[in-house]
C-alpha positions in Angstrom: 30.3 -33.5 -32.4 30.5 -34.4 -36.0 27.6 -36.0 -37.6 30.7 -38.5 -39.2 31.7 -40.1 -35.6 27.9 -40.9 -35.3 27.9 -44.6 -35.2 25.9 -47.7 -33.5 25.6 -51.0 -32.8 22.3 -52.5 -34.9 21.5 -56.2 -35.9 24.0 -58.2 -34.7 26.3 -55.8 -32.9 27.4 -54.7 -36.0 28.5 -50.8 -36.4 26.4 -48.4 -38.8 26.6 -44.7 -39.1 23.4 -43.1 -37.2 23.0 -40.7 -40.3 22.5 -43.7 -43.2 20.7 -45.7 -40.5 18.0 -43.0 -40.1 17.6 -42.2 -43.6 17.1 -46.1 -44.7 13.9 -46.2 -41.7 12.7 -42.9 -42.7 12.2 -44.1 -46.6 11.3 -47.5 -45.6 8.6 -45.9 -42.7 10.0 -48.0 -40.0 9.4 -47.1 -36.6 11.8 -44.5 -35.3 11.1 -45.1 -31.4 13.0 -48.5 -31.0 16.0 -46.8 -32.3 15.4 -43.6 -30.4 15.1 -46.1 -27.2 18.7 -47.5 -28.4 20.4 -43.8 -28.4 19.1 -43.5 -24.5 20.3 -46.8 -23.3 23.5 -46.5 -25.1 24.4 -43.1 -23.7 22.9 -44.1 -20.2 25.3 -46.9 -20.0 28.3 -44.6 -21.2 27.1 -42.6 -18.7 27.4 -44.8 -15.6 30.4 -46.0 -17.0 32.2 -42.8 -17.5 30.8 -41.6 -13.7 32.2 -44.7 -11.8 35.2 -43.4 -11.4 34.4 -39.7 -10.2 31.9 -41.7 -7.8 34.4 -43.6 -6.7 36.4 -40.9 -5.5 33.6 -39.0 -4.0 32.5 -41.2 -2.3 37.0 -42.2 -0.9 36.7 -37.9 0.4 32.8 -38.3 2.1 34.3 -41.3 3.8 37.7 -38.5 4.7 34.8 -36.0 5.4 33.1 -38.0 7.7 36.4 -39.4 9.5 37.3 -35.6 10.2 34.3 -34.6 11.2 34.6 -37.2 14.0 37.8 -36.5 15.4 37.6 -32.6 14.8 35.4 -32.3 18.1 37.5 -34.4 20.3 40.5 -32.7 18.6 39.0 -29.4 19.9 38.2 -30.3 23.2 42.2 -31.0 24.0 42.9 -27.9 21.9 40.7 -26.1 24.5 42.2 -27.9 27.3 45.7 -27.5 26.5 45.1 -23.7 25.9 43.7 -23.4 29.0 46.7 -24.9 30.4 49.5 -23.4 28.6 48.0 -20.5 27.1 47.1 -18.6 24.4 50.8 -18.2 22.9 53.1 -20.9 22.3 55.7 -22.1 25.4 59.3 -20.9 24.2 61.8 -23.9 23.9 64.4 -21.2 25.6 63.7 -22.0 28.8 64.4 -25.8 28.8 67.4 -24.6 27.1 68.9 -22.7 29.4 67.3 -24.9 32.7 69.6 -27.5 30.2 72.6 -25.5 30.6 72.0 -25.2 33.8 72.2 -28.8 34.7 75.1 -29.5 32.1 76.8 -27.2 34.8 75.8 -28.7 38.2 76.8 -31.6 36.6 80.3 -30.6 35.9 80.7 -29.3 39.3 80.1 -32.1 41.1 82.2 -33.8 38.4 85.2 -31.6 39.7 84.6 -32.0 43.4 83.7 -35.4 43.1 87.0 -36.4 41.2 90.1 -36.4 44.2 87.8 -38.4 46.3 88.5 -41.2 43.6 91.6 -42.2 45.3 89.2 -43.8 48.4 87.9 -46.0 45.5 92.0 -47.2 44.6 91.7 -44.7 41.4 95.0 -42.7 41.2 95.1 -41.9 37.5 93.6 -38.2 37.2 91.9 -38.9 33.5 90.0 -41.8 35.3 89.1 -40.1 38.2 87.1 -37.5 36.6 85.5 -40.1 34.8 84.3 -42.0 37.6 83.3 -38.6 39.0 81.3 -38.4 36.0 79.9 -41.5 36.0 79.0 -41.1 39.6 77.2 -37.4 39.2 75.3 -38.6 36.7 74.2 -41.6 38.6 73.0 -39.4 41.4 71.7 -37.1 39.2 69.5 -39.4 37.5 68.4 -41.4 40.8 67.0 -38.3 42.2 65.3 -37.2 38.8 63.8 -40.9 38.6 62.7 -40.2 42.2 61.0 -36.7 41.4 59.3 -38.4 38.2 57.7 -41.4 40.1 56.7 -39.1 43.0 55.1 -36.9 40.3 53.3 -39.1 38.6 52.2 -41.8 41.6 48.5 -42.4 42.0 48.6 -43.4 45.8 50.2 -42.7 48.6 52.2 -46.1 48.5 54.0 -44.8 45.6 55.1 -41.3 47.0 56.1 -42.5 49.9 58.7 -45.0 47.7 59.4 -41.8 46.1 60.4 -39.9 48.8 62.1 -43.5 50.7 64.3 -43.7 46.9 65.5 -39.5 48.0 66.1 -40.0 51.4 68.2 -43.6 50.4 70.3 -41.1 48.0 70.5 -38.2 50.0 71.7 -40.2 52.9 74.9 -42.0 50.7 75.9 -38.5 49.8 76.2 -37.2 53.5 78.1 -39.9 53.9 80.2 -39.3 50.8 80.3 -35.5 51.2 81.5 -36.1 55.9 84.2 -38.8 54.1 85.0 -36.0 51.7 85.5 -33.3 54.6 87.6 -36.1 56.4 89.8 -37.2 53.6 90.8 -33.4 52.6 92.0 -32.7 56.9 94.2 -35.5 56.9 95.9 -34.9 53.6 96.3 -31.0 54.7 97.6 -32.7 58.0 99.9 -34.9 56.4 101.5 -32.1 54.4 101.7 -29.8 57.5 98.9 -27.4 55.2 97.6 -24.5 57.3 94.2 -25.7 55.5 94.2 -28.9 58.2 94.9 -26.8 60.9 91.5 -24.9 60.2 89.4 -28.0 59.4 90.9 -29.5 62.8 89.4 -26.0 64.1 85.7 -26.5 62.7 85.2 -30.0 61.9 81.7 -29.1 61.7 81.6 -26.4 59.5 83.8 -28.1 57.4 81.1 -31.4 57.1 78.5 -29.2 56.7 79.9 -27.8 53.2 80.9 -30.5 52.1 77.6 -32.3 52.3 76.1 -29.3 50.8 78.0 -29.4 47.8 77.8 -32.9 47.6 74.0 -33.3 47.9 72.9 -29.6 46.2 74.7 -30.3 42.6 73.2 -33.8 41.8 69.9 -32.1 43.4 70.1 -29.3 41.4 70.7 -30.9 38.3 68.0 -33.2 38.8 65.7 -30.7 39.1 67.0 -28.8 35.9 66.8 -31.6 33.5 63.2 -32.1 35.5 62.0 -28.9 34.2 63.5 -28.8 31.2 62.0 -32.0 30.3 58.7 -30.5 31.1 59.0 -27.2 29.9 60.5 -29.3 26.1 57.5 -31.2 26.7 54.7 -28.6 27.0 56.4 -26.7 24.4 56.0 -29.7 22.1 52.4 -30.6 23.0 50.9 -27.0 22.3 52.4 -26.9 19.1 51.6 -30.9 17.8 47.6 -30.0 19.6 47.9 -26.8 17.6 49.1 -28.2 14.1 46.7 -31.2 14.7 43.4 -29.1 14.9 44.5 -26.7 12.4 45.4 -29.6 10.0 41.5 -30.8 10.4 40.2 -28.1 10.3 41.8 -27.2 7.3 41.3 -30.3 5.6 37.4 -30.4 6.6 37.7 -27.2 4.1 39.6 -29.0 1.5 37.2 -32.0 1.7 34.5 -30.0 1.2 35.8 -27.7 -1.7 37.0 -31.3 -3.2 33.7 -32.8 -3.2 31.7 -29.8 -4.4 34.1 -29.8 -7.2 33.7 -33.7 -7.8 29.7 -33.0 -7.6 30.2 -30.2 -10.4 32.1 -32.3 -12.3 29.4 -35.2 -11.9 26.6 -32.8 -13.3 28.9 -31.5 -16.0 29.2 -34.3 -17.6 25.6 -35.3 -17.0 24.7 -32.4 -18.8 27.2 -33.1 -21.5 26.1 -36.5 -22.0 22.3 -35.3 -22.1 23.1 -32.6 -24.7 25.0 -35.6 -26.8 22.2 -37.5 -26.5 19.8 -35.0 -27.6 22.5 -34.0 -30.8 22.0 -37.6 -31.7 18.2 -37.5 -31.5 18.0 -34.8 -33.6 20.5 -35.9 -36.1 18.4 -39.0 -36.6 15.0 -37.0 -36.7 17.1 -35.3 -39.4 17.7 -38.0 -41.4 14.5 -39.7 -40.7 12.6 -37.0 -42.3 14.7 -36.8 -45.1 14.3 -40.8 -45.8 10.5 -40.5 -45.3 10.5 -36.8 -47.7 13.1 -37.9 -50.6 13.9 -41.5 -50.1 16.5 -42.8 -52.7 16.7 -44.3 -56.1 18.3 -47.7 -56.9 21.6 -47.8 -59.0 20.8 -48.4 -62.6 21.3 -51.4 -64.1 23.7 -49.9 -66.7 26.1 -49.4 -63.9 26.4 -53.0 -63.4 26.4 -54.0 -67.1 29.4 -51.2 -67.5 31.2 -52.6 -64.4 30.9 -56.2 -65.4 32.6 -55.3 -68.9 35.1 -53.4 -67.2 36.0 -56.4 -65.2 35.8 -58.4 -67.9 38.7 -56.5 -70.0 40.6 -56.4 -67.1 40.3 -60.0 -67.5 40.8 -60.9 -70.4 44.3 -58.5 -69.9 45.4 -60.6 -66.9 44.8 -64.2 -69.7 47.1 -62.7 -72.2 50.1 -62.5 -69.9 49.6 -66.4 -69.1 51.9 -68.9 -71.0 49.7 -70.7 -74.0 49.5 -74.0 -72.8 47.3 -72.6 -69.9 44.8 -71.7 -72.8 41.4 -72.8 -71.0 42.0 -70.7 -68.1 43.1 -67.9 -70.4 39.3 -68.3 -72.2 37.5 -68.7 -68.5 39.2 -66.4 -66.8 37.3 -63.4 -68.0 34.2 -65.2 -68.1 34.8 -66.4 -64.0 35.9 -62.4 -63.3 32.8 -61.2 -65.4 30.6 -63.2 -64.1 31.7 -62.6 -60.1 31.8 -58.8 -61.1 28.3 -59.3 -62.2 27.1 -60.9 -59.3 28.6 -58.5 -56.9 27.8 -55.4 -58.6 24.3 -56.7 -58.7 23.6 -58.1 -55.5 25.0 -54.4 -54.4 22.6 -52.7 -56.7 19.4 -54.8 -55.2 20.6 -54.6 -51.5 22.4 -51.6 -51.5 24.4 -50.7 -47.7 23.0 -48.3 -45.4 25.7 -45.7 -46.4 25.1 -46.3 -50.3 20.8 -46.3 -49.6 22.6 -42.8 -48.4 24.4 -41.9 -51.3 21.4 -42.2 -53.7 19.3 -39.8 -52.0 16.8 -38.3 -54.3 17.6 -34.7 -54.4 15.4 -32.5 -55.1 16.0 -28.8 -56.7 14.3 -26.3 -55.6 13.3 -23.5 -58.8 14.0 -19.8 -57.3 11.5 -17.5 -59.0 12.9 -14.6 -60.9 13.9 -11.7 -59.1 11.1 -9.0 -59.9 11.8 -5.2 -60.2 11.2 -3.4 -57.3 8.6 -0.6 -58.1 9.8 3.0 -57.1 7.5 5.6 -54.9 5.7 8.2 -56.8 7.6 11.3 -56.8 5.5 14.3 -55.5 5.4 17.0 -57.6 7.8 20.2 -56.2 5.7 23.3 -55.1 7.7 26.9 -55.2 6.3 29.9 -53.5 5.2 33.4 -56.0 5.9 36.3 -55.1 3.0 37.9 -52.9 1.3 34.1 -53.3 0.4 31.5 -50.5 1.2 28.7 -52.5 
C-alpha cells in the first residue's frame, strides 16, 4: 500500500491524508489514541462490509450442506434396498428389448389370423380388415395386460378376484371368436368343394381347439411381453436414477464441503489482510507522529506573501492596461482589489497553513557525518631466517 492512498475522514467528514494528519498532532502533541481508535473502527467497518457477501454465500452452501446431509441417509437406505433387489450391476435394457420384439410379433400374428374373420363383421375390403384385426389384437392385448397389472398390484382379495373375473371375461369372448373362427373357415372350404372342409368336417374338435389356442395364446402372449418388458424398462431405470441420485449427493456433500472450507479461507484471508492494513496504517501514523513531535515545521515567511502579492499585483495592473480608457477607475482598482485578495489569501494560508502544507515545511534536520578516519595497519612482524648449523 502506498503511504499516498492513505486518506481519512476528520472534522466534518472531510478527507485528509493520514501522513500530514499525523505529522500536524505529533508537532502540536495532540493525543494520538482518538485517531488510532478511528483507523480501527474504519477498517472494522470495511471489514464487515467487504465480508457480507462471502458470508452470505457461506452461509446459501451450509444451508445446501445441511439439506444433503438430510436426504443422503434416506437416499442410502433405497440405494441399499434397491441393490438388494436388483443387484450389484445394473439391469440391461436388452431384455425389455427383445421381450418388446417379442410382443410386436404376437401382435402381428394375431393381426394375420384375426384379419379374414372381418368379413362376419360386414368388412370385405382386405386393407380394412387387417386394420380392424389390428385394432382388435391390440384391444385384447391390452385388456389382459390391464388385467395382469391390477391383479399385481391389488391390495385385497376383492381386487384379484376382479382381476382374474376381467381374464376370464376376455378369455371367454376369444373361445368364442376363435370356435366361430374354426366354423367360418369349414364352411367356406365346403362351399368351394376344398379337401380342407372335408378334414375339418372329420375333427371338428381338433379343429376348435387350434383355433382357440391361437386366438387366446397371441393376445396372451403379448400381454405378457409388453408386462415384462415394462418391468424389466422399469427396474432398469430405477437402479440407474437410485444410483445417479446417491452418487450425485454424495458427491456434492464433497463439493459443499471443499466449497465452504474454501469460502472460510477466503474469510480469514482477508481478515488477515485487513489486520495487516490496519496495522501498515498504525505505523504509518506512529511514523509521522514522531516526526511532528521530533522536527515539527516552520511557518512560511512573510516575504513569500509580500513577493506573491506584488506578483499578483503586476499581473494586475497588466490585465488594466488592456481595458478601454473610459473604464479608467477600474483600470486604477483593479490591481489594488487583485493585490489586496492575493494578500489576504496568501496570508491567511501562511497563518493556517493545510495539513499537507504543515507537511511541506517540515523542519529538516542534517545530520554532519564525521570524517572518515584512516584505518591503522597491524604491525608487521619482523621475518626470522634460519643460519646454517643455528636454531634460530
Amino acid at each position: 500500500m502506498t503511504t499516498t492512498t492513505n486518506t481519512m475522514r476528520h472534522g466534518g467528514g472531510k478527507l485528509q491524508k493520514l501522513e500530514a494528519f499525523a505529522f500536524y498532532l505529533g508537532a502540536h502533541g495532540s493525543d494520538p489514541e482518538p485517531v488510532k481508535q478511528q483507523i480501527e473502527a474504519k477498517f472494522l467497518q470495511e471489514t464487515v462490509r467487504e465480508k457480507e457477501e462471502p458470508l452470505r454465500k457461506l452461509h446459501s452452501l451450509r444451508a445446501k450442506l445441511e439439506q444433503i446431509q438430510n436426504d443422503r441417509p434416506q437416499a442410502g437406505t433405497v440405494w441399499q434396498r434397491i441393490q438388494k433387489e436388483l443387484g450389484d450391476t445394473p439391469p440391461p435394457f436388452m431384455h425389455a428389448f427383445i421381450m418388446t420384439v417379442f410382443a410386436a410379433l404376437a401382435l402381428i400374428v394375431d393381426t394375420l389370423f384375426l384379419a379374414p374373420t372381418m368379413d362376419i363383421l360386414n368388412i370385405a375390403i382386405c386393407p380394412l380388415q387387417y386394420l380392424a384385426a389390428a385394432g382388435f389384437a391390440g384391444l385384447f392385448t391390452a385388456w389382459f395386460e390391464l388385467a395382469a397389472i391390477h391383479y399385481i398390484k391389488a391390495t385385497n382379495v376383492i381386487h384379484k378376484r376382479a382381476a382374474l373375473v376381467a381374464a376370464g371375461v376376455g378369455a371367454f369372448a376369444l373361445i368364442i371368436w376363435g370356435t366361430l373362427r374354426g366354423h367360418q373357415l369349414e364352411f367356406a372350404a365346403g362351399l368351394a368343394e376344398n379337401p380342407l372342409g372335408q378334414f375339418l368336417a372329420a375333427h371338428p374338435i381338433l379343429a376348435s381347439l387350434f383355433f382357440i389356442f391361437v386366438t387366446l395364446a397371441t393376445p396372451v402372449v403379448g400381454a405378457f411381453a409388453l408386462l415384462y418388458a415394462w418391468r424389466d424398462f422399469s427396474n432398469a431405470r430405477l437402479w440407474r436414477r437410485i444410483r445417479s441420485r446417491f452418487d450425485d449427493l454424495r458427491h456434492a456433500e464433497v463439493q459443499l464441503q471443499r466449497e465452504i472450507l474454501a469460502e472460510m479461507e477466503q474469510l480469514e484471508q482477508l481478515e488477515r489482510r485487513r489486520e495487516a492494513e490496519c496495522h501498515e496504517w498504525k505505523e504509518i501514523f506512529n511514523h509521522y507522529y514522531d516526526r511532528g513531535q521530533k522536527n515539527g515545521a516552520r511557518r512560511e515567511p512573510f516575504s513569500s506573501v509580500v513577493w506573491k502579492t506584488v506578483l499578483g499585483a503586476i499581473g494586475g495592473m497588466i490585465v488594466a492596461l488592456f481595458l478601454p480608457t473610459a473604464w479608467f477607475p477600474v483600470q486604477f482598482l483593479l490591481p489594488v482589489i487583485v493585490a489586496v485578495g492575493f494578500f489576504m489569501f496568501f496570508n491567511h494560508r501562511r497563518l493556517h497553513p493545510s495539513h499537507e502544507r504543515y507537511l511541506a515545511h517540515e523542519n529538516t534536520q542534517f545530520a554532519v557525518i564525521p570524517e572518515a578516519r584512516p584505518v591503522q595497519g597491524l604491525p608487521t612482524a619482523p621475518r626470522g631466517f634460519l643460519t646454517k648449523g643455528g636454531g634460530q
